[in-house]
N, CA, C and O atoms as a GROMACS GRO file, in nm:
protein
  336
    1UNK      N    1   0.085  -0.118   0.000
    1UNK     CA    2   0.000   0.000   0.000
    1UNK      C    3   0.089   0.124   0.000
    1UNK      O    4   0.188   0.116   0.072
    2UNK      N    5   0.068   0.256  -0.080
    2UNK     CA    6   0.132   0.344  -0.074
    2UNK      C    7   0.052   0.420  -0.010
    2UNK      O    8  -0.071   0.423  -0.002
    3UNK      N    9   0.184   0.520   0.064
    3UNK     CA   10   0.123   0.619   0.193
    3UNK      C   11   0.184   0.768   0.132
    3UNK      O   12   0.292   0.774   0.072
    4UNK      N   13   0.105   0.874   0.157
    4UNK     CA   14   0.165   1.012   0.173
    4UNK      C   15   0.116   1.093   0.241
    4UNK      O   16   0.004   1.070   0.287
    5UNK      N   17   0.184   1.219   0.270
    5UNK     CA   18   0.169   1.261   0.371
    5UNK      C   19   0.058   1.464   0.321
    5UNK      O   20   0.064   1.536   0.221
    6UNK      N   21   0.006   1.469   0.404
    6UNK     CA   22  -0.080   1.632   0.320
    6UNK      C   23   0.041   1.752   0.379
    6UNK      O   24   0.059   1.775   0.499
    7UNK      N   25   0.098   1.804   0.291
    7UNK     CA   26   0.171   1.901   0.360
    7UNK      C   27   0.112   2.004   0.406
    7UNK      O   28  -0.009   2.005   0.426
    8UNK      N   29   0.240   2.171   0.445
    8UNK     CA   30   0.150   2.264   0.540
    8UNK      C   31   0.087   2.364   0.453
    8UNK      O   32   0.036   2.457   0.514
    9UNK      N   33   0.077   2.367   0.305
    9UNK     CA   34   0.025   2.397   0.211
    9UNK      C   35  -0.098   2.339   0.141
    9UNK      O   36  -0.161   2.382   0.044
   10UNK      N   37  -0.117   2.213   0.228
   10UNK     CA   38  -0.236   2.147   0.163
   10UNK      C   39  -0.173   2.078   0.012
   10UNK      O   40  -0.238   2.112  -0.087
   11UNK      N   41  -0.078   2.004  -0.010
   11UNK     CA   42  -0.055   1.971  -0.137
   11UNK      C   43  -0.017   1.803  -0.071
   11UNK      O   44   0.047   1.773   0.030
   12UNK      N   45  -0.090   1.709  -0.180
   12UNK     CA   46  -0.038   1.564  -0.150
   12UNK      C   47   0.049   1.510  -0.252
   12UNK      O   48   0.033   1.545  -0.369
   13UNK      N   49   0.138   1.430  -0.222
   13UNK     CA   50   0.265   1.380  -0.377
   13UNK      C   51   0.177   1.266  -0.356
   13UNK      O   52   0.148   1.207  -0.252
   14UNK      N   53   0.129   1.244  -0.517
   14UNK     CA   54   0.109   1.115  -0.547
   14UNK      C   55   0.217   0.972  -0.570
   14UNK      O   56   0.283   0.974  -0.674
   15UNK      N   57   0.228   0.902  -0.515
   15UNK     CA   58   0.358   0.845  -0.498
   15UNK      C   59   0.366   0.732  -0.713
   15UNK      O   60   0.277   0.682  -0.782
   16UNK      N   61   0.515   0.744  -0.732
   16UNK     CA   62   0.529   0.721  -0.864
   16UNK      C   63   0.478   0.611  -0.892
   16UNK      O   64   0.411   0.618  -0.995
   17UNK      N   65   0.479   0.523  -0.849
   17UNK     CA   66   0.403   0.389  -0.922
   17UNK      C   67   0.232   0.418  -0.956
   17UNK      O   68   0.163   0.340  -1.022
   18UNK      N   69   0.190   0.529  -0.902
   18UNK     CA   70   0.020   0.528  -0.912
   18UNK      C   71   0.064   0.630  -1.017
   18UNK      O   72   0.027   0.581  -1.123
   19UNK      N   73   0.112   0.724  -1.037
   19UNK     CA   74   0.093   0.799  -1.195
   19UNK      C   75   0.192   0.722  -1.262
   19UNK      O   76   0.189   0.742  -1.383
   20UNK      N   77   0.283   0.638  -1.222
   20UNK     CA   78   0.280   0.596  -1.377
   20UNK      C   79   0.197   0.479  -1.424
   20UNK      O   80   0.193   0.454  -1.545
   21UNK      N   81   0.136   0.411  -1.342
   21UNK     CA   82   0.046   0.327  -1.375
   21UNK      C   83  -0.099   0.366  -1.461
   21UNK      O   84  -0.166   0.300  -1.540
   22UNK      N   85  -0.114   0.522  -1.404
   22UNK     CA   86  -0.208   0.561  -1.468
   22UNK      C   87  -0.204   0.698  -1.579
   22UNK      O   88  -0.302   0.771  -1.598
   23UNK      N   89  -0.054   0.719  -1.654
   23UNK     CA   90  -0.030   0.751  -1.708
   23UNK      C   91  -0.005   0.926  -1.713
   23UNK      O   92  -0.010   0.991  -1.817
   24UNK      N   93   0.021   0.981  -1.581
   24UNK     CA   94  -0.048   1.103  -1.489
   24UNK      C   95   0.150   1.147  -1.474
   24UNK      O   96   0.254   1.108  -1.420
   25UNK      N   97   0.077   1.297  -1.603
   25UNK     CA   98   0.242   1.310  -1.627
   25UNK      C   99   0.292   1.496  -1.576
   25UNK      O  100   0.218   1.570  -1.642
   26UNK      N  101   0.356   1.554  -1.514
   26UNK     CA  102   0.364   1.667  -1.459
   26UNK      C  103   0.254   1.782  -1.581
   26UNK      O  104   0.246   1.793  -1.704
   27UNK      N  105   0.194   1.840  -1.476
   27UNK     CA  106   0.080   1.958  -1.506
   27UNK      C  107  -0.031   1.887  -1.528
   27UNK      O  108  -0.120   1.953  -1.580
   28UNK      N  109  -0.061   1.755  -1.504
   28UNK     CA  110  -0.211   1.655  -1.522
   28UNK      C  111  -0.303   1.758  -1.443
   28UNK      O  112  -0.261   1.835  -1.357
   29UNK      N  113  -0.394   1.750  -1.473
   29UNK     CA  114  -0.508   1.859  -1.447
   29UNK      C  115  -0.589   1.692  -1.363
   29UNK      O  116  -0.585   1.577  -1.407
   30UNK      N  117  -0.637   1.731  -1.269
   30UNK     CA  118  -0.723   1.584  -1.212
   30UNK      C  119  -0.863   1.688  -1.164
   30UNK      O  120  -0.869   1.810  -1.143
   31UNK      N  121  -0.961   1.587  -1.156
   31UNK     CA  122  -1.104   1.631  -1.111
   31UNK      C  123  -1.098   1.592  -0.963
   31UNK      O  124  -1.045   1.487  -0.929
   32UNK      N  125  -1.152   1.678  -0.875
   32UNK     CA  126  -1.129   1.593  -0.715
   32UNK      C  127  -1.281   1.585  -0.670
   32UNK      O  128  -1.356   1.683  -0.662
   33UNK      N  129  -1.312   1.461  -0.645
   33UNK     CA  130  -1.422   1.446  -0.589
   33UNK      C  131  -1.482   1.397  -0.470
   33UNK      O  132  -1.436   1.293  -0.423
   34UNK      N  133  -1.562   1.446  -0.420
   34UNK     CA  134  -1.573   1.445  -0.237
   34UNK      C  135  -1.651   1.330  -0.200
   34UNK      O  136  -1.773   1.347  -0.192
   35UNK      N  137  -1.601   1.211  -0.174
   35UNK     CA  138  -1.682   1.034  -0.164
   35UNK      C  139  -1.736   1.050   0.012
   35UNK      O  140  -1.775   0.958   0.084
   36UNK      N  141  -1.725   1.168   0.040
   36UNK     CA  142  -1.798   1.147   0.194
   36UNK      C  143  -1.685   1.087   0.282
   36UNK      O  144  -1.676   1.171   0.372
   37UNK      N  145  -1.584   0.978   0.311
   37UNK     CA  146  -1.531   0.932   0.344
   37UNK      C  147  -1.378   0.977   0.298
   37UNK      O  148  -1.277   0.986   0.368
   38UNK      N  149  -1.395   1.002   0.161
   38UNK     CA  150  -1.236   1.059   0.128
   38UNK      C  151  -1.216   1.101   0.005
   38UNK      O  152  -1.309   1.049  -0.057
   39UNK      N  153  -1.150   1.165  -0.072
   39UNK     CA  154  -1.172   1.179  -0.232
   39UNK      C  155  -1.128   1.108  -0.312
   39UNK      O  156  -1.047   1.022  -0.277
   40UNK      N  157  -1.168   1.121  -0.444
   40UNK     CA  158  -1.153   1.044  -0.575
   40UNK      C  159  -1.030   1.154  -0.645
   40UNK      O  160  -1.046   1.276  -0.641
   41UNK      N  161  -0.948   1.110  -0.687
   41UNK     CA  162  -0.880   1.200  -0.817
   41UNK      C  163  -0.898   1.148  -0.956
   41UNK      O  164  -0.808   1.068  -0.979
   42UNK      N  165  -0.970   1.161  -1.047
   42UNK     CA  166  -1.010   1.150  -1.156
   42UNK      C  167  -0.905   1.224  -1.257
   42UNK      O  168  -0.862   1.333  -1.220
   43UNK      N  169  -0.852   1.161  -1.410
   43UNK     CA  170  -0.768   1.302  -1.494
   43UNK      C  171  -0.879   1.404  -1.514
   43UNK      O  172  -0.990   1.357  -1.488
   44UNK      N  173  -0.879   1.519  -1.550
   44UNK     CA  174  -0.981   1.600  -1.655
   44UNK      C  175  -0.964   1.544  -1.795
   44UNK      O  176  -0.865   1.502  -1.854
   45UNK      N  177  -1.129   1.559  -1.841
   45UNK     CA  178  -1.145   1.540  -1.969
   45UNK      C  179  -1.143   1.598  -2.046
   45UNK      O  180  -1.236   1.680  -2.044
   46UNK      N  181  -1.035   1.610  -2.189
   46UNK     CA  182  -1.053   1.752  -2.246
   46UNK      C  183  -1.207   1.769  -2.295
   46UNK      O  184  -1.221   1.868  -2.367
   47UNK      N  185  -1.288   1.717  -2.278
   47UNK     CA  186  -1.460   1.773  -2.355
   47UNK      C  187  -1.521   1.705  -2.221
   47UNK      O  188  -1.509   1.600  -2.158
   48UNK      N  189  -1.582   1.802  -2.214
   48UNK     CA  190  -1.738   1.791  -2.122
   48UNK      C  191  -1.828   1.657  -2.151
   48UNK      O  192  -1.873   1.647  -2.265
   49UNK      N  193  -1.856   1.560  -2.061
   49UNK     CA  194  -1.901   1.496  -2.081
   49UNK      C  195  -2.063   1.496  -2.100
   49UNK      O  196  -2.150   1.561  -2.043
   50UNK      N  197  -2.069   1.391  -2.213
   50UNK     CA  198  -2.205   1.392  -2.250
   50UNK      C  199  -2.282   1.239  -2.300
   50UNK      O  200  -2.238   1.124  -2.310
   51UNK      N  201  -2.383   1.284  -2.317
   51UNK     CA  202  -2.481   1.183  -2.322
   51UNK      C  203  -2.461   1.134  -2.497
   51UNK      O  204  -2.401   1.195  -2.585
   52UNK      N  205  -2.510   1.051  -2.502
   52UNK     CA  206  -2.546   0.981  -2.678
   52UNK      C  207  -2.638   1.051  -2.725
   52UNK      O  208  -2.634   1.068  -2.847
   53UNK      N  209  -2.732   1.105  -2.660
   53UNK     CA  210  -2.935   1.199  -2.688
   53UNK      C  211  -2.857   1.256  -2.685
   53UNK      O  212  -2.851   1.265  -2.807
   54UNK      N  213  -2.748   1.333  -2.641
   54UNK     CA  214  -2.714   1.550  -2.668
   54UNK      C  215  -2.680   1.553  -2.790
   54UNK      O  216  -2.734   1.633  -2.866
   55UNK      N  217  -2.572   1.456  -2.837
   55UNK     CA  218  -2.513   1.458  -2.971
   55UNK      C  219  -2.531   1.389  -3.069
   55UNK      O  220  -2.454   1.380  -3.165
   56UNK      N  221  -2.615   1.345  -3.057
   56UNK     CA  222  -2.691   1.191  -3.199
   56UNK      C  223  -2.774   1.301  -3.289
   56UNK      O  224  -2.820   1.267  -3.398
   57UNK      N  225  -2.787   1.420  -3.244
   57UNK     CA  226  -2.874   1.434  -3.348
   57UNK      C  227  -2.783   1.513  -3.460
   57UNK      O  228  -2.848   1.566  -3.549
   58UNK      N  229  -2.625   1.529  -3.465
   58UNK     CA  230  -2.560   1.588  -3.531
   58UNK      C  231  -2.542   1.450  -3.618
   58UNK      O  232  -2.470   1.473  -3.715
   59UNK      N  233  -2.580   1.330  -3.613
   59UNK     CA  234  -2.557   1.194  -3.688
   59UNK      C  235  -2.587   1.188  -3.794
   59UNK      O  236  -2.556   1.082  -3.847
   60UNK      N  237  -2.680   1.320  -3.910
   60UNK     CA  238  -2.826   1.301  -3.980
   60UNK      C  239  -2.777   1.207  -4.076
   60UNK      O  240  -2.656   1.211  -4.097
   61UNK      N  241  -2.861   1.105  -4.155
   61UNK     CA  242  -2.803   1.016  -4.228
   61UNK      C  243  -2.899   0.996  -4.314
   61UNK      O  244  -2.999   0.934  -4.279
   62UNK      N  245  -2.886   1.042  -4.435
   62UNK     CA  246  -3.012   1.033  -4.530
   62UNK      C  247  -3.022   0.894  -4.611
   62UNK      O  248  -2.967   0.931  -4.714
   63UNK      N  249  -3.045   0.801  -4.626
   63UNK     CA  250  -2.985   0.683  -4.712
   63UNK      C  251  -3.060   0.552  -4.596
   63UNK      O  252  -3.099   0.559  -4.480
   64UNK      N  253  -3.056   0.455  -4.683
   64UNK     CA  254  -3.084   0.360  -4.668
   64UNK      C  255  -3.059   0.303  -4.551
   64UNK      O  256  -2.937   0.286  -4.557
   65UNK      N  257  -3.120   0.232  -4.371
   65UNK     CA  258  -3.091   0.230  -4.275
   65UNK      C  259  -2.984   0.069  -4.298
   65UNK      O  260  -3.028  -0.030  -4.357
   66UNK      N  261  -2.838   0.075  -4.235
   66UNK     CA  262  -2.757   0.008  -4.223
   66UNK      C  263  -2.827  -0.107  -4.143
   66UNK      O  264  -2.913  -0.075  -4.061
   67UNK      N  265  -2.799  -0.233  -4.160
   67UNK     CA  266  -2.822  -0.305  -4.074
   67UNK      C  267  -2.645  -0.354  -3.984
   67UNK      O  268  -2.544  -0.286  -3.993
   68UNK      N  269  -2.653  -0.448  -3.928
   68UNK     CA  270  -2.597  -0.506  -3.829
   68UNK      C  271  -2.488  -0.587  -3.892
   68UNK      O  272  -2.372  -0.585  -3.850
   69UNK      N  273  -2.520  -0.644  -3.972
   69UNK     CA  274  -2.478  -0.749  -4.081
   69UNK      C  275  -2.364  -0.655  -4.204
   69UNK      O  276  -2.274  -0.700  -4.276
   70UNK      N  277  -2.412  -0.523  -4.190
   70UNK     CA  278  -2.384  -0.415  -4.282
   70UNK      C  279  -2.226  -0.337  -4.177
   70UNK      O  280  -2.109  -0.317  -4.211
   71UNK      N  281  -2.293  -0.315  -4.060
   71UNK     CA  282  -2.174  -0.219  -4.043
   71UNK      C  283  -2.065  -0.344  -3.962
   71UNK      O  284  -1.971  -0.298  -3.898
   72UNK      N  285  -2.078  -0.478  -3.966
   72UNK     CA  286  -2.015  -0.595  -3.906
   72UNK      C  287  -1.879  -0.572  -4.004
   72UNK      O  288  -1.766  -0.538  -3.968
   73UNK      N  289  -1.941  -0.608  -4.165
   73UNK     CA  290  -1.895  -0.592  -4.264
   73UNK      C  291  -1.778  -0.452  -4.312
   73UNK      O  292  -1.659  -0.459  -4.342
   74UNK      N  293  -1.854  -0.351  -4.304
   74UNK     CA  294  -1.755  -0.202  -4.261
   74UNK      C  295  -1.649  -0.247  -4.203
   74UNK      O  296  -1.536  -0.232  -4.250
   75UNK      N  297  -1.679  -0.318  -4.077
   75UNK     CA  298  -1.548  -0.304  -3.948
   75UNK      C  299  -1.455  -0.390  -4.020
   75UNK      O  300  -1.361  -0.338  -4.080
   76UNK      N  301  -1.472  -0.505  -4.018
   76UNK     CA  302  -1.397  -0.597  -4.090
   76UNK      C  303  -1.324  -0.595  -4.209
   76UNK      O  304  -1.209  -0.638  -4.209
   77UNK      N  305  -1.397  -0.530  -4.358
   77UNK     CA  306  -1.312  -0.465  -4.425
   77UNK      C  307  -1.206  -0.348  -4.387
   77UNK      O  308  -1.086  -0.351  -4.412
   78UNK      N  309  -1.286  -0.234  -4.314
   78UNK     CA  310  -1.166  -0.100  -4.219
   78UNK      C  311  -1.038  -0.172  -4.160
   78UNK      O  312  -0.930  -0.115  -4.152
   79UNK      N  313  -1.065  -0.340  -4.109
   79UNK     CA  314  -0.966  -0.373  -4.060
   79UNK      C  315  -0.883  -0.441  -4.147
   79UNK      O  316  -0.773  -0.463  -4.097
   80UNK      N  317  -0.894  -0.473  -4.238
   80UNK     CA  318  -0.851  -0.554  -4.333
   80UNK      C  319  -0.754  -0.456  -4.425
   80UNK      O  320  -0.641  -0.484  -4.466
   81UNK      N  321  -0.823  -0.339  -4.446
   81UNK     CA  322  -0.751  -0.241  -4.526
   81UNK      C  323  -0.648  -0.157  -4.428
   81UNK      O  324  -0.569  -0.073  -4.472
   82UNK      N  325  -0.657  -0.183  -4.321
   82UNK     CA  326  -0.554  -0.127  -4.226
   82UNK      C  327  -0.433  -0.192  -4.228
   82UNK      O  328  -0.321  -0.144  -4.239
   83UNK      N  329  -0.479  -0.343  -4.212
   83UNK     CA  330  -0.362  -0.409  -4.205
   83UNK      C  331  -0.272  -0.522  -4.306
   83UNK      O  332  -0.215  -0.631  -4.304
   84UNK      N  333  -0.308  -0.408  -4.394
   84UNK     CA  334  -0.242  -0.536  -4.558
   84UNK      C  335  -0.162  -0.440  -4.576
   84UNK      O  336  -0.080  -0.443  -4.667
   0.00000   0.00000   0.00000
């Protein structure tokens, strides 16, 4: 278990094996969140998080509805042409 200590500034060092495990590289911007018991440090996200309903409707797609079988097919060729 890693331990640190809150200095007399209020600043905590995250000890190195937890940022580099989580990829948390000098000037990481983190979200701090208050769990009642103790906080969360989250990175920031560069975009505001959102729902699928806020932004689906920028999707418009005039044409024939894709089936399942259709965009299976997409992926599989996209991958195919990636890697030849």
């Amino acid at each position: 278990m890693n331990t640190t200590r809150l200095s007399s500034k209020g600043q905590v060092i995250i000890p190195k094996p937890l940022r580099t495990a989580h990829h948390w590289e000098t000037g990481q911007e983190l979200v701090v969140v208050d769990m009642g018991d103790g906080i969360l440090l989250k990175p920031k996200t560069p975009f505001e998080e959102t729902a699928l309903s806020d932004v689906a409707s920028c999707l418009n797609y005039a044409g024939k509805p894709k089936t399942v079988d259709d965009m299976n097919a997409a992926i599989k060729q996209g991958i195919k042409d990636q890697y030849q």
